[in-house]
Backbone of each chain as ProteinMPNN parsed JSONL, in Angstrom:
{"seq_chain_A": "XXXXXXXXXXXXXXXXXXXXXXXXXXXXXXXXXXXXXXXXXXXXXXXXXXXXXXXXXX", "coords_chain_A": {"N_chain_A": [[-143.328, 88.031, -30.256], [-140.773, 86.878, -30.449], [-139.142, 88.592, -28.124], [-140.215, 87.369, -26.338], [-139.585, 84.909, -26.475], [-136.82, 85.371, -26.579], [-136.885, 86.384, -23.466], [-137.568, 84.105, -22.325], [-135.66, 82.647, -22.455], [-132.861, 83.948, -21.629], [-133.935, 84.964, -18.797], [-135.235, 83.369, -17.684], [-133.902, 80.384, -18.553], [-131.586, 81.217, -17.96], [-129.323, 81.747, -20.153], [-127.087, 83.375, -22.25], [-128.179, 85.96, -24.621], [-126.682, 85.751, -27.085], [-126.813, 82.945, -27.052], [-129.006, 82.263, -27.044], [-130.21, 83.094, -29.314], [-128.993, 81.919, -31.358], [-129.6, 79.27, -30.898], [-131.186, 75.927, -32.395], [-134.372, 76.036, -32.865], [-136.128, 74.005, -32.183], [-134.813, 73.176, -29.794], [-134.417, 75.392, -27.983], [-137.736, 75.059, -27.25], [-137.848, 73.09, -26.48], [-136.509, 72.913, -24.367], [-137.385, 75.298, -22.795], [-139.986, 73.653, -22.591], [-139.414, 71.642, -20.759], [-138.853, 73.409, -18.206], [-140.948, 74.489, -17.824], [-142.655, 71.863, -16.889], [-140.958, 71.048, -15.014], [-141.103, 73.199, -13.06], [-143.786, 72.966, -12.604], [-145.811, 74.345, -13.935], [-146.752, 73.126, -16.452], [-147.847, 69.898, -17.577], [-146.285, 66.626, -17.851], [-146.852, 64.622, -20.712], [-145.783, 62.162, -21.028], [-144.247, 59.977, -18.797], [-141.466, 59.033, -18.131], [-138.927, 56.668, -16.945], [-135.856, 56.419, -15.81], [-135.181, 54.145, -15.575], [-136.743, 52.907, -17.881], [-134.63, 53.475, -20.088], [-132.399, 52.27, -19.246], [-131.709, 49.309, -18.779], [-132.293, 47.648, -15.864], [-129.362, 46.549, -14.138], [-127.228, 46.937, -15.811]], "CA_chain_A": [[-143.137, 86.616, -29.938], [-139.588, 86.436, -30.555], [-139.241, 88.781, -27.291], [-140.826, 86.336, -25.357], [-138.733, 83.757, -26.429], [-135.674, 85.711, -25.608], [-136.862, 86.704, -22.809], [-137.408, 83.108, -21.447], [-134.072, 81.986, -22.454], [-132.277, 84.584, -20.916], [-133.857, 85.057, -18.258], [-135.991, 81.534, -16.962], [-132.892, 79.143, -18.553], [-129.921, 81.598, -17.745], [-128.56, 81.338, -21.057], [-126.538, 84.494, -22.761], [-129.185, 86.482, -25.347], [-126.37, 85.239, -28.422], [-126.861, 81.813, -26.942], [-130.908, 82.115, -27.77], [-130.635, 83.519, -31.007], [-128.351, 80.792, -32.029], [-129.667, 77.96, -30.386], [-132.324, 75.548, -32.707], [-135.93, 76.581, -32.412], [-137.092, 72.827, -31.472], [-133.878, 72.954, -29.067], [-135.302, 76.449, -27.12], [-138.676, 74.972, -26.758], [-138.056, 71.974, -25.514], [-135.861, 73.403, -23.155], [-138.769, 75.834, -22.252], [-141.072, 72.887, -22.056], [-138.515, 70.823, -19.165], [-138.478, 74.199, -17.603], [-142.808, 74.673, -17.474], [-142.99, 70.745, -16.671], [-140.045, 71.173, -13.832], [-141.9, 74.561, -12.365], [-145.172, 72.278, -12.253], [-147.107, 74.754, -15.054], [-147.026, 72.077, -17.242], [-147.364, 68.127, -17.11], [-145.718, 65.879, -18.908], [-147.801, 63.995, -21.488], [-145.733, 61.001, -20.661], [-143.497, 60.013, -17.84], [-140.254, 58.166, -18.561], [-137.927, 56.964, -15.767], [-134.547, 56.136, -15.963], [-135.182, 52.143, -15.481], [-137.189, 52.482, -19.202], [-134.149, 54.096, -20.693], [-131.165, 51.891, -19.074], [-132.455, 48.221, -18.47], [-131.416, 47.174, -14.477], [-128.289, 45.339, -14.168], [-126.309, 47.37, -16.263]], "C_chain_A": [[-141.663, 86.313, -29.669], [-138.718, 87.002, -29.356], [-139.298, 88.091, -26.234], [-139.81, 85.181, -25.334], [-137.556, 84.322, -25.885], [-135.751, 85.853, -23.704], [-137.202, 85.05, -21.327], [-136.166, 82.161, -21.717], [-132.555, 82.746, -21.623], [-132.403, 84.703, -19.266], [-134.895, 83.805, -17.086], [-134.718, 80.541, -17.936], [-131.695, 79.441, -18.255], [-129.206, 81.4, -19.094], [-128.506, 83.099, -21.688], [-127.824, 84.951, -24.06], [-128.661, 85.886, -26.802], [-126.74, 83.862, -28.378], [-127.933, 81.816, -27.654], [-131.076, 82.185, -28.986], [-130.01, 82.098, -31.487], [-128.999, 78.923, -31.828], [-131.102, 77.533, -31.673], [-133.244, 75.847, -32.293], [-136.264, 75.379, -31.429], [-136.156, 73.168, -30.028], [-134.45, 73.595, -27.687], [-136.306, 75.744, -27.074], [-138.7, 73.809, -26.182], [-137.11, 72.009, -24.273], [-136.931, 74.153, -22.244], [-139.526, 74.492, -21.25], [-140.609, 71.9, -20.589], [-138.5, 71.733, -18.443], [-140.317, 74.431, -17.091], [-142.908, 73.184, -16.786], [-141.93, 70.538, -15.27], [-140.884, 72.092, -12.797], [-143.011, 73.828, -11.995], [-146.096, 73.281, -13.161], [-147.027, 74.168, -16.479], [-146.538, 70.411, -17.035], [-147.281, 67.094, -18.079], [-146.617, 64.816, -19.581], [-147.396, 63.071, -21.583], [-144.437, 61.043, -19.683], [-142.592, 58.9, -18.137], [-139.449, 57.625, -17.423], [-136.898, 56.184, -16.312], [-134.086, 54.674, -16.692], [-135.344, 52.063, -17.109], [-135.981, 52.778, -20.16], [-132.53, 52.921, -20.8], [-131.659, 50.641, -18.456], [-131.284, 48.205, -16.742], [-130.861, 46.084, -14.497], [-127.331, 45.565, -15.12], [-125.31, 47.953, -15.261]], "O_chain_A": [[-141.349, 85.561, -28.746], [-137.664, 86.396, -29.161], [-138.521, 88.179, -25.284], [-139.336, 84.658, -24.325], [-137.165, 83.899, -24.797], [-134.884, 85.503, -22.903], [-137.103, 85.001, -20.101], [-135.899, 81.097, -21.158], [-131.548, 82.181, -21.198], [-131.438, 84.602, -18.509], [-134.977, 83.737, -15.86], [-135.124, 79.415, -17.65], [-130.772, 78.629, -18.184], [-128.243, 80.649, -18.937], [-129.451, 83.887, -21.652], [-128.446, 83.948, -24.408], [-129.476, 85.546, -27.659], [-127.025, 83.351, -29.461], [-127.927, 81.423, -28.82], [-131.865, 81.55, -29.686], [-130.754, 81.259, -31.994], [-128.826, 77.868, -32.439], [-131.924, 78.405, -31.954], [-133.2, 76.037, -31.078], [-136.582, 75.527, -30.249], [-136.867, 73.449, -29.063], [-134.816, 72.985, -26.682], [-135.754, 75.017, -26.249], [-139.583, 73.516, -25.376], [-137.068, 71.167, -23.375], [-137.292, 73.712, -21.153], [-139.636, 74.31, -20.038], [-141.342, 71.577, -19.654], [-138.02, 71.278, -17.405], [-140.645, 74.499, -15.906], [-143.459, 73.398, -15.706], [-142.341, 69.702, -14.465], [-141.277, 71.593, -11.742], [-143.319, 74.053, -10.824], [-147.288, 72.979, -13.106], [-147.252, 74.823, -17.497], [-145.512, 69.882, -16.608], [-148.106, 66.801, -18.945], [-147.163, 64.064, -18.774], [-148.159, 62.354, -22.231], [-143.66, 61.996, -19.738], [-143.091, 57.804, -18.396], [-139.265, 58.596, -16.689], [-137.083, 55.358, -17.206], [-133.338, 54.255, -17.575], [-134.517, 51.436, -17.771], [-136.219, 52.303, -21.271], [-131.812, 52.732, -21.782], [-132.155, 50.893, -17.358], [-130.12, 48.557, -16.554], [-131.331, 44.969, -14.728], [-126.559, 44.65, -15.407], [-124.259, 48.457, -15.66]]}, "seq_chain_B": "XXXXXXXXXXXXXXXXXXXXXXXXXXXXXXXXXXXXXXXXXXXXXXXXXXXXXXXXXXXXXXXXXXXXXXXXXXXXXXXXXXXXXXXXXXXXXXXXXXXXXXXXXXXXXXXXXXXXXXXXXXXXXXXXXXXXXXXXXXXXX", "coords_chain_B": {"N_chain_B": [[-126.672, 93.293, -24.946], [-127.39, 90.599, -23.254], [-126.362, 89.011, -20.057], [-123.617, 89.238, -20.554], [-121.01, 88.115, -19.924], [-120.726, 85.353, -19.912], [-119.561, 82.053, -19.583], [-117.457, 80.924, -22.686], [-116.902, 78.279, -22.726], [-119.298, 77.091, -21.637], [-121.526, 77.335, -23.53], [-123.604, 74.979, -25.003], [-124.681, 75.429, -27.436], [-123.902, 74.53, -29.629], [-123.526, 71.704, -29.796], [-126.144, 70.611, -29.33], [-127.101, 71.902, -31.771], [-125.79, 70.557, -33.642], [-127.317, 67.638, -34.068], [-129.207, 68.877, -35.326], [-129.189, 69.747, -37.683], [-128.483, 70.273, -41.312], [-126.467, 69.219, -43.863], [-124.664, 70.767, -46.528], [-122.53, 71.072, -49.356], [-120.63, 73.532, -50.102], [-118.992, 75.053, -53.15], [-116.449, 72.964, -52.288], [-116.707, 73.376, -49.966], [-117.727, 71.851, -46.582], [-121.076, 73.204, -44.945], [-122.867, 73.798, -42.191], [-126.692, 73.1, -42.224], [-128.657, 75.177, -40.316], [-131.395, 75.775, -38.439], [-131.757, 78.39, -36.504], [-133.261, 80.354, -33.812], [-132.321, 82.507, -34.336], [-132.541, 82.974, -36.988], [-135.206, 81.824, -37.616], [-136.53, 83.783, -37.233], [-135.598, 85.873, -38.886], [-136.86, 84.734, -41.304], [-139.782, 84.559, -40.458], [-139.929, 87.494, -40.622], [-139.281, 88.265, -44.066], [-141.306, 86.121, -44.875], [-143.76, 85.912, -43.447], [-144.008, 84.239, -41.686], [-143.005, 80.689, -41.114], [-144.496, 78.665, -41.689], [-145.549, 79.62, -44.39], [-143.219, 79.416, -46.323], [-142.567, 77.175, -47.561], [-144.56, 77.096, -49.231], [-144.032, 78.984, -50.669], [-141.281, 78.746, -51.846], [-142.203, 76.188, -53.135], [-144.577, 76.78, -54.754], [-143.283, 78.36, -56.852], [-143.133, 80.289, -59.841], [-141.878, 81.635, -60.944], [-138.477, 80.686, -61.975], [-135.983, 82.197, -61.816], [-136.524, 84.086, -59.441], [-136.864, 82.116, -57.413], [-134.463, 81.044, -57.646], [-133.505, 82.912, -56.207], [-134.493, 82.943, -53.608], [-133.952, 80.593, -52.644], [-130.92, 81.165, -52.913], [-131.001, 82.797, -50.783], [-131.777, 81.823, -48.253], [-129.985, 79.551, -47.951], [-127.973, 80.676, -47.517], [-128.363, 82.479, -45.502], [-128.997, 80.098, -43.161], [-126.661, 78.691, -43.71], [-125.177, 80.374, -42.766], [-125.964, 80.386, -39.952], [-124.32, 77.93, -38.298], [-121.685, 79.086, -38.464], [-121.927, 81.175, -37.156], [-121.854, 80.229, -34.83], [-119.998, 78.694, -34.456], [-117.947, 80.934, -34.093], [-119.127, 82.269, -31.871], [-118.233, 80.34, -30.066], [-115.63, 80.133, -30.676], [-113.9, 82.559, -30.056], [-111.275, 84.217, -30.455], [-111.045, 82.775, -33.395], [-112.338, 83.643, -35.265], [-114.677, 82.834, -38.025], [-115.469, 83.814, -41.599], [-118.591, 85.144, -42.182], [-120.707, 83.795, -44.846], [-121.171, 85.257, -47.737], [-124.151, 86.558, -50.141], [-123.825, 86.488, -52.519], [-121.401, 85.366, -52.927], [-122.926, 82.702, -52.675], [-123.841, 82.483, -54.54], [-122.149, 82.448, -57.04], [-120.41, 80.246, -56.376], [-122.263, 77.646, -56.631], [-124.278, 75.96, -58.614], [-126.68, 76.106, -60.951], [-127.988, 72.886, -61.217], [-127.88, 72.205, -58.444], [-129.75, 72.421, -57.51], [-131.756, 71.447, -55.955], [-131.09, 69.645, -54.383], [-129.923, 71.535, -52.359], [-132.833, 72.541, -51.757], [-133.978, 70.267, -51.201], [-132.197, 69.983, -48.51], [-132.616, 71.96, -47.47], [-135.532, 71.918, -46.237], [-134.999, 69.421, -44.921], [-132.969, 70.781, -42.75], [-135.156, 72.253, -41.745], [-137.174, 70.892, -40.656], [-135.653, 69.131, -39.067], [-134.719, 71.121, -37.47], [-137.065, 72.351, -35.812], [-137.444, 70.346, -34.583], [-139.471, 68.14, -31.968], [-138.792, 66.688, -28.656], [-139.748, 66.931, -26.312], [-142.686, 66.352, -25.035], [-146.353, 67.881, -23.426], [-148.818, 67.619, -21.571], [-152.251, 69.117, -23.509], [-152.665, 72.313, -22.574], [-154.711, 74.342, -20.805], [-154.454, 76.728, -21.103], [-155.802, 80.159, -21.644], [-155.492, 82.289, -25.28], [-153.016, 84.883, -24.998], [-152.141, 88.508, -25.39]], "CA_chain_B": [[-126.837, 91.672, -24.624], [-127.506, 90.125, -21.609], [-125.167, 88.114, -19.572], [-122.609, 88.981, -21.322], [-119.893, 87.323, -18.946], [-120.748, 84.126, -19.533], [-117.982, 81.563, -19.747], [-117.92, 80.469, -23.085], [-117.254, 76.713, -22.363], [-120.873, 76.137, -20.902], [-122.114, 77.433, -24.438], [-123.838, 74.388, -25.879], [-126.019, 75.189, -28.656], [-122.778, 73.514, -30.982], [-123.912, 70.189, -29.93], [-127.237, 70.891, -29.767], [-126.661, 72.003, -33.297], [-125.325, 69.028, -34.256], [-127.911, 66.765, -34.428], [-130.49, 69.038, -35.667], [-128.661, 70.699, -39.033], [-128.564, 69.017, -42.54], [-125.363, 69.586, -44.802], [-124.266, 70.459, -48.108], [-121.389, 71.433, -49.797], [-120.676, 74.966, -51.431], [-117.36, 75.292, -53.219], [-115.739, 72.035, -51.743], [-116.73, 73.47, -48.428], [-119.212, 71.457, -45.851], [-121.601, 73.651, -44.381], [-124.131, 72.758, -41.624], [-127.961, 74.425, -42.394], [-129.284, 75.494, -39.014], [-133.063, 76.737, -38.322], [-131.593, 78.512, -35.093], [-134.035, 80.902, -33.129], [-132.229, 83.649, -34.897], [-132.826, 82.646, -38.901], [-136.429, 81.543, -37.777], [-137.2, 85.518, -36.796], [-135.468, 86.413, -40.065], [-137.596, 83.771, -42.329], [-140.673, 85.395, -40.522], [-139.817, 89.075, -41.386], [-139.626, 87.729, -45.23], [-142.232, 85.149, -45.961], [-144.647, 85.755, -42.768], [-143.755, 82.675, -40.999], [-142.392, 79.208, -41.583], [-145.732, 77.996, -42.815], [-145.679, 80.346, -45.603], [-142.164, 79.228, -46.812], [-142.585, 75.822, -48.687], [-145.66, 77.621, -49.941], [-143.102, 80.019, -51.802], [-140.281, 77.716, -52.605], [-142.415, 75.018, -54.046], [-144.802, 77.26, -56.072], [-142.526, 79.498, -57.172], [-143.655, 79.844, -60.892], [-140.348, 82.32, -61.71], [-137.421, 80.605, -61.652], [-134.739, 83.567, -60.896], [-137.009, 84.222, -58.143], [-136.97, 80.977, -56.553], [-133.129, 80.928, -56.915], [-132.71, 83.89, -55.182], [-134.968, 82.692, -52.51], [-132.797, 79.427, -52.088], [-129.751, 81.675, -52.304], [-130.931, 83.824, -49.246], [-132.112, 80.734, -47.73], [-128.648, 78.921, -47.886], [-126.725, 81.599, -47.003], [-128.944, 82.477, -43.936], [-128.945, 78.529, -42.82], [-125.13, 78.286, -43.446], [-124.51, 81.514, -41.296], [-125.748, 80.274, -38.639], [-123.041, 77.046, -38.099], [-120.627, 79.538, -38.373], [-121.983, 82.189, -36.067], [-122.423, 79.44, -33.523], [-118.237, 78.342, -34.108], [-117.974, 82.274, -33.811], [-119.728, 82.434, -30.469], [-117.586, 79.455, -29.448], [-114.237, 80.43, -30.815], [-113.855, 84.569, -30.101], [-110.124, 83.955, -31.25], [-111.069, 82.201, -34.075], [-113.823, 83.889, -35.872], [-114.588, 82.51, -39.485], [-116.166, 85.05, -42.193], [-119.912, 85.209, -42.876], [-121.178, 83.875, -46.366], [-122.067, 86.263, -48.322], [-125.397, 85.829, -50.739], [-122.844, 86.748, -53.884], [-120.326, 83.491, -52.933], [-123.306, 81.282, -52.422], [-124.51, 82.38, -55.835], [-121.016, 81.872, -57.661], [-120.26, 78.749, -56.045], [-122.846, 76.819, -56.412], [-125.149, 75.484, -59.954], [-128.601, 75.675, -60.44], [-128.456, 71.48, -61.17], [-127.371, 71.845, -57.262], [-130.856, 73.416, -56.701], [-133.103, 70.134, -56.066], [-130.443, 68.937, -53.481], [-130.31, 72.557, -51.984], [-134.085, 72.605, -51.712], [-134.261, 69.308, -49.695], [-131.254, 70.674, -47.481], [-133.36, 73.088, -46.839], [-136.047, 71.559, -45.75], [-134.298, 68.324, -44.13], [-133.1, 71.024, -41.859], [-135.928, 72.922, -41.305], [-137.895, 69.743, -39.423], [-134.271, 68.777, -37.878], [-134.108, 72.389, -36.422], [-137.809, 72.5, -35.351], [-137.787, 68.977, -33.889], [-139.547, 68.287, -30.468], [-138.131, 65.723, -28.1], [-140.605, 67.101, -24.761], [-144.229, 66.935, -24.672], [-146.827, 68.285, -21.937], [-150.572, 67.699, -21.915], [-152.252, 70.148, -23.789], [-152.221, 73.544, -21.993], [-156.148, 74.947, -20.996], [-154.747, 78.764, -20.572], [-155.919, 81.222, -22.811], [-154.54, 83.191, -25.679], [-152.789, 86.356, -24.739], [-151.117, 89.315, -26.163]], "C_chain_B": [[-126.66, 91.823, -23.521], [-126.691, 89.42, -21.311], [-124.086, 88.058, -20.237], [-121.478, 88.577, -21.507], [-119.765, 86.224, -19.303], [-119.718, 83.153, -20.155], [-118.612, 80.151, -21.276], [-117.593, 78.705, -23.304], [-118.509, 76.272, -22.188], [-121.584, 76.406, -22.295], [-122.31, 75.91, -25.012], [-124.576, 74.648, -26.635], [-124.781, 74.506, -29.741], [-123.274, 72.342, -31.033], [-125.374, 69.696, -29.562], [-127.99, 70.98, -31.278], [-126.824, 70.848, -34.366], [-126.383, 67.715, -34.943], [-129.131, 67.333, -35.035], [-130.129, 69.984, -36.963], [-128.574, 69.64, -39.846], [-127.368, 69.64, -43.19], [-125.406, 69.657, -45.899], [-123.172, 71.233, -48.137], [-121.229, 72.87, -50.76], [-118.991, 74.703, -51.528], [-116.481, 74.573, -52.401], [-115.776, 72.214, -50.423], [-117.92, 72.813, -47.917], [-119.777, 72.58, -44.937], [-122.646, 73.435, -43.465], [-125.405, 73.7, -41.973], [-128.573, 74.429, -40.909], [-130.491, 76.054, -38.721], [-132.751, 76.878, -36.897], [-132.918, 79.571, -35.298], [-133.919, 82.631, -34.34], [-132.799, 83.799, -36.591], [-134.716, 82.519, -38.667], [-137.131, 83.196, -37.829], [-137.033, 85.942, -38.444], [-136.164, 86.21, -41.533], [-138.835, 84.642, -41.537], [-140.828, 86.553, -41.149], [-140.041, 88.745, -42.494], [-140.636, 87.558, -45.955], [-143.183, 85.59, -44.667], [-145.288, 85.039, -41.659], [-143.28, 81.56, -41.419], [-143.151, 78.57, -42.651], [-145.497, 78.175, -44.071], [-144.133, 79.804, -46.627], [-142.112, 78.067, -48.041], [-143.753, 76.479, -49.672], [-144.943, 78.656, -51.458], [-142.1, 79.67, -52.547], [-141.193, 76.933, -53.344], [-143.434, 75.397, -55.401], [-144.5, 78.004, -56.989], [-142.321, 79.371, -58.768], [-142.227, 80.58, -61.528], [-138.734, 81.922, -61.223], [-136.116, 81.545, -61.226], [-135.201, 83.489, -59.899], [-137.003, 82.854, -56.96], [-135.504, 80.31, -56.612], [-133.088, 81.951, -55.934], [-133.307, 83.584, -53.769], [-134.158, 81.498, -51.804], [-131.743, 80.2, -51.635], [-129.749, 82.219, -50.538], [-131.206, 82.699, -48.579], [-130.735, 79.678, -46.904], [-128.083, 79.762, -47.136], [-127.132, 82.211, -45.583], [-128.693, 81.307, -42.992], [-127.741, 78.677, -42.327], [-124.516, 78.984, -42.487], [-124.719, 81.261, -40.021], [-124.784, 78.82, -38.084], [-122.008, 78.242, -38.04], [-120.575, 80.673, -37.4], [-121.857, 81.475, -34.87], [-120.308, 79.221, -32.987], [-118.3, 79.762, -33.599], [-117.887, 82.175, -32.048], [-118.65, 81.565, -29.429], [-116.341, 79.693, -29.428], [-113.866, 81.77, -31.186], [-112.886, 84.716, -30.703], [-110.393, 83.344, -32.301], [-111.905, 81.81, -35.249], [-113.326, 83.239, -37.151], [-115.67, 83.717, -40.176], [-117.47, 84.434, -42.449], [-119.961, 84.663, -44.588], [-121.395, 85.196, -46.472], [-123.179, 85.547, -49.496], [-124.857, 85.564, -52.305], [-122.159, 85.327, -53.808], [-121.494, 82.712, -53.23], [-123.787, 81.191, -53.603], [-123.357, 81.926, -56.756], [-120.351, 80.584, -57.182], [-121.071, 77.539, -56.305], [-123.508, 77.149, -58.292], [-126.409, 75.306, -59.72], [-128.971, 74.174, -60.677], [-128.337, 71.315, -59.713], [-128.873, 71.999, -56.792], [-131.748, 72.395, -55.906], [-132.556, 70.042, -54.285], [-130.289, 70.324, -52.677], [-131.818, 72.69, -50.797], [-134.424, 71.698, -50.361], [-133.182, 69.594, -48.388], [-131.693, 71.061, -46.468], [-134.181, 73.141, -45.531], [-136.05, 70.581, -44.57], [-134.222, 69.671, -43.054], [-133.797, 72.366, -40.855], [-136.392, 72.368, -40.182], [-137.003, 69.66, -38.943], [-134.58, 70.326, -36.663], [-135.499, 72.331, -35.667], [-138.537, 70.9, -34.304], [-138.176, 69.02, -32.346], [-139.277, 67.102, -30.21], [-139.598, 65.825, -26.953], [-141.536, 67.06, -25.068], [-145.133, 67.488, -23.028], [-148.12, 68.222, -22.513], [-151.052, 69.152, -22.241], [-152.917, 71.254, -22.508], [-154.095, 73.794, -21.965], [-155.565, 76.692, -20.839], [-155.027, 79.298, -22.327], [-154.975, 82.079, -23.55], [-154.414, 84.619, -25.45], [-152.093, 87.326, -25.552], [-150.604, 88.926, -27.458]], "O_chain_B": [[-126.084, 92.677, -22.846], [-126.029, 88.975, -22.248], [-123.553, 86.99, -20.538], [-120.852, 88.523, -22.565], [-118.635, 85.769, -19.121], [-119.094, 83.472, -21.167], [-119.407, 79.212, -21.252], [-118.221, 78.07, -24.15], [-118.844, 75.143, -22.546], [-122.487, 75.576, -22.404], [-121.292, 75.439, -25.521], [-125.53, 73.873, -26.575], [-125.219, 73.948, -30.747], [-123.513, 71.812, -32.118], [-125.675, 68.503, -29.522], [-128.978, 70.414, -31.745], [-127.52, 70.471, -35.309], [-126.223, 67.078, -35.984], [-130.068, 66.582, -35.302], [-130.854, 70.954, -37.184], [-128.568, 68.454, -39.516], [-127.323, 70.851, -42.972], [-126.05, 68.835, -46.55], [-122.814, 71.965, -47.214], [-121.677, 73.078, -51.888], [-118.132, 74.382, -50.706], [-115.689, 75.237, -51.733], [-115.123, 71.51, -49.653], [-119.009, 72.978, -48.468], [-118.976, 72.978, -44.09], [-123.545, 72.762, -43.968], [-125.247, 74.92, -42.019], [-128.972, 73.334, -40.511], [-130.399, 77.274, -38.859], [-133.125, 76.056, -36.061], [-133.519, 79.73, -36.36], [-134.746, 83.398, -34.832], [-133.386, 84.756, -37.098], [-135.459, 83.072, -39.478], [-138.133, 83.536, -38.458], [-137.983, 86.261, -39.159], [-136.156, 86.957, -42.511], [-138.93, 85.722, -42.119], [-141.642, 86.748, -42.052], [-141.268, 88.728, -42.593], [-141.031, 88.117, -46.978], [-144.107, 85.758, -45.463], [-146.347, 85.083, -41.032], [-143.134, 81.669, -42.637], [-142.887, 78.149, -43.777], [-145.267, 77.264, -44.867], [-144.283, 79.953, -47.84], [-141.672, 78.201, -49.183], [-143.697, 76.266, -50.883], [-145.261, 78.867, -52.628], [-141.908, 80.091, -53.688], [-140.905, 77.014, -54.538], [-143.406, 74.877, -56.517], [-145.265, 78.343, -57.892], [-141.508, 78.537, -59.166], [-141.618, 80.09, -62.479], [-138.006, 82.535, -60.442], [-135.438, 81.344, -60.218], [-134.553, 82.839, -59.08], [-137.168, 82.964, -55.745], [-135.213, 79.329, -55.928], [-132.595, 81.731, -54.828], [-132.66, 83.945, -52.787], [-133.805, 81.497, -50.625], [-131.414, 80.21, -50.449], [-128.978, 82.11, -49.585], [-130.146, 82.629, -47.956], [-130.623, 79.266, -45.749], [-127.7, 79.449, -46.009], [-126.314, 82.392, -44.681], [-128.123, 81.609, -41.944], [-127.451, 78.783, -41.135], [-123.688, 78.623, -41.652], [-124.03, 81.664, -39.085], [-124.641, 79.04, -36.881], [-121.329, 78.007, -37.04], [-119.538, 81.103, -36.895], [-121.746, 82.126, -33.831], [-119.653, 79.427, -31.965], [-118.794, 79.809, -32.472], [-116.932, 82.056, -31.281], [-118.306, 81.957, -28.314], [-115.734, 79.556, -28.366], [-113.571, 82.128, -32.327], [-113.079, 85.37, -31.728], [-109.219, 83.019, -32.477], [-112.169, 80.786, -35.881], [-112.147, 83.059, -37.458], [-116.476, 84.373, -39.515], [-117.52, 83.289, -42.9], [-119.236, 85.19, -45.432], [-121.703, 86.042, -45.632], [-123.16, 84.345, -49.758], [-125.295, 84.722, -53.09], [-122.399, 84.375, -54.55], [-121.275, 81.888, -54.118], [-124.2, 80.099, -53.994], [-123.621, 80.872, -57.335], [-119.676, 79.988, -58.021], [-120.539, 76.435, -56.19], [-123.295, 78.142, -58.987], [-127.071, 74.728, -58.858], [-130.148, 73.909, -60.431], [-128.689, 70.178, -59.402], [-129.135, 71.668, -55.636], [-132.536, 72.922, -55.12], [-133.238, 70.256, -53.283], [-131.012, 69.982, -51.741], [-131.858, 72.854, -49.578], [-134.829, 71.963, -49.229], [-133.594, 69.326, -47.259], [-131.528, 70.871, -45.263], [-134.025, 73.735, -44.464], [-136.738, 70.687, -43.555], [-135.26, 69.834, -42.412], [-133.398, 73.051, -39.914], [-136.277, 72.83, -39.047], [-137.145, 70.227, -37.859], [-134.608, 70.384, -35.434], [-135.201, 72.228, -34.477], [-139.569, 70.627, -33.692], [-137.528, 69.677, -31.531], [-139.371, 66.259, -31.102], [-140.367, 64.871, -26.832], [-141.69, 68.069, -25.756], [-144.665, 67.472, -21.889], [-148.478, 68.634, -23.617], [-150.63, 70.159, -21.672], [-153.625, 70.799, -21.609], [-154.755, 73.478, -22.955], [-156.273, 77.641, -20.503], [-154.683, 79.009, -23.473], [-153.972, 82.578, -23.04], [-155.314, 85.445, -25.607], [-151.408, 86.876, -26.47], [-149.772, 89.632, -28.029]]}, "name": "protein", "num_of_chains": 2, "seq": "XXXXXXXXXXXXXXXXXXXXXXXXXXXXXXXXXXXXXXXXXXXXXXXXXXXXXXXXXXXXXXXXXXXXXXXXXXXXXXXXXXXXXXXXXXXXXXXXXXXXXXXXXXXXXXXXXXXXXXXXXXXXXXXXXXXXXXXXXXXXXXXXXXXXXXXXXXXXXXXXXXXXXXXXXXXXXXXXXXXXXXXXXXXXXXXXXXXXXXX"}
């Protein structure tokens, strides 16, 4: 498992192999998951846009 | 290691870090506890998985034994904040705990506050921000 995970941090986020080890677990997978939901093999279970985040007219 | 070029400015897992570690203090020092990628592998090898962990800390009927499990616990946690500065500052390494300091520094009245440390940044480190509808593929390998 832990293979796998390196192996999609290294080489699907570009990030150095010490980076992975070090990085938070939640951190790596939700990086993963913007990276499956970007690719289109996974869809986002809710959709946010910018507007909801930063009211217009700021 | 892979990429082993890489310029370490773009390294963020520090502030990544940041918001997902819990603190305590050994020997007047602040330490951050980290559940990086790397400690989570090492807590498997151990206990069997994460699951299994509170299962062992909280029934842990022999006290020695359930310090020494904090100790390794702490001192795993704390290493990784400092492997991460490490990574960040090549000039400017700081030394590893060892499991001996974290045992002479610290009091077993510390243990409670320890314990929740622990835990605090267990969920911090395993926190999700992303979701995705659940997944229909099958399990593999």
């Amino acid at each position: 498992m832990f293979i796998r995970l390196i192996y999609y941090g290294t080489a699907q986020l570009n990030r150095s192999e010490e980076e992975v080890w070090l990085m938070p677990m939640g951190y790596l997978m939700d990086l993963w998951e913007c990276h499956k939901q970007f690719t289109g093999i996974a869809k986002p279970l809710m959709e946010v846009s910018i507007d909801d985040v930063i009211p217009v007219g700021i | 290691m892979a990429n082993e070029k890489v310029d370490p400015s773009t390294v963020d897992v520090d502030f990544a870090a940041e918001e997902r570690s819990a603190v305590i203090e050994i020997g007047d020092v602040e330490y951050k506890l980290i559940l990086t990628t790397k400690a989570t592998k090492e807590i498997a090898k151990r206990y069997g998985g994460l699951e299994n962990l509170g299962t062992k800390l909280m029934n842990s009927k022999d006290f020695e034994l359930a310090l020494d499990e904090i100790v390794w616990l702490i001192t795993l946690l704390a290493n990784q904040s400092i492997l991460i500065h490490n990574l960040k500052n090549k000039d400017d390494k700081k030394e590893l705990l060892k499991e001996d300091e974290v045992e002479l520094l610290t009091t077993p009245f510390e243990l409670a506050e320890y314990k929740n440390a622990i835990m605090a940044s267990m969920l911090k480190g395993t926190k999700r921000h992303i979701q995705s509808e659940p997944s229909k593929n099958v399990e593999v390998g």
